[in-house]
C-alpha positions, -999 to 999 in steps of 0.1 A, spaced: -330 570 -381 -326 590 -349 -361 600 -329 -359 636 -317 -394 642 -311 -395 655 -276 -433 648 -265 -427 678 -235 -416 702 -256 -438 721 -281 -442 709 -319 -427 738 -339 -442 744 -375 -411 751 -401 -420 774 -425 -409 760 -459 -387 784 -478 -402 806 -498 -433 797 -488 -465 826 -499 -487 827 -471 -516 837 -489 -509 802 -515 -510 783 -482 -541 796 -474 -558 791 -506 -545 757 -509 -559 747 -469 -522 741 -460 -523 768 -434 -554 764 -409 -571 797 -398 -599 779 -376 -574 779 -342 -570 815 -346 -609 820 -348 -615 792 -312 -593 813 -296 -610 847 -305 -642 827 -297 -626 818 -265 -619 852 -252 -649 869 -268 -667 837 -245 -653 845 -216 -662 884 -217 -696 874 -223 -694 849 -193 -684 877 -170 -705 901 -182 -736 881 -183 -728 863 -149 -718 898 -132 -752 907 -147 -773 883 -127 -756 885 -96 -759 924 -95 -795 924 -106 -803 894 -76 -782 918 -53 -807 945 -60 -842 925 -60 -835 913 -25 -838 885 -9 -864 869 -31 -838 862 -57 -809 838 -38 -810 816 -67 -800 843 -94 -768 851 -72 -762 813 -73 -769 810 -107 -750 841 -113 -719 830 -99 -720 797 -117 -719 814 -151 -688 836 -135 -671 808 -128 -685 775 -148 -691 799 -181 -650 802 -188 -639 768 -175 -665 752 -200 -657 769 -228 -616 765 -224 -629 726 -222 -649 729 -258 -620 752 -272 -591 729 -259 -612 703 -277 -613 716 -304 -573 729 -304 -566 685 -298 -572 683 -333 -553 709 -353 -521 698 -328 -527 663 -340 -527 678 -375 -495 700 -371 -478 665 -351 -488 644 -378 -476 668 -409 -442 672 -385 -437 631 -387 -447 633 -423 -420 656 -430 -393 640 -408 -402 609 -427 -397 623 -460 -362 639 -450 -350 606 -437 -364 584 -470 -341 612 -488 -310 609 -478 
């Protein structure tokens, strides 16, 4: 059996032939939760920039009596995105162990075939 698995390269998903997309779906064969972490991702980071942008325009405006709200501010600008790509990519580990797994699986079966 010759190994071709390439751990740099990116696992590829074959479609089967004549596969109904809407089957797959019903049957839990095709995962639609990494779709919804990355829409939950991006919606995230709006949010982080909108609700850090908030607070550091709002300290800018109450003077000096509000240092800590630019601070704080500026911690959700930055921190807000990097923490949630950290709980997203997380989250992402497991379907690619899934997709890696179902890949050996398959290579497995093809081999045992012929």
């Amino acid at each position: 059996m010759t190994d071709d698995y390439q751990p740099d390269r990116e696992p590829v998903v074959q479609k089967e032939s004549g596969g109904n997309w809407l089957l797959e779906f019903l049957l839990f064969r095709r995962m639609i939760t990494p779709l919804i972490v990355q829409a939950i991702f991006w919606l995230g980071v709006v949010a982080s920039i909108a609700i850090g942008g908030l607070f550091v325009t709002s300290s800018l405006q109450a003077g000096d009596s509000a240092k800590f709200g630019v601070l704080y501010g500026g911690l959700i600008l930055v921190g807000g995105p990097i923490a949630l790509r950290i709980v997203c990519e997380l989250l992402m580990v497991l379907f690619r162990i899934h997709q890696t797994l179902n890949e050996i699986l398959e290579r497995a079966r093809r081999s045992s075939q012929s």
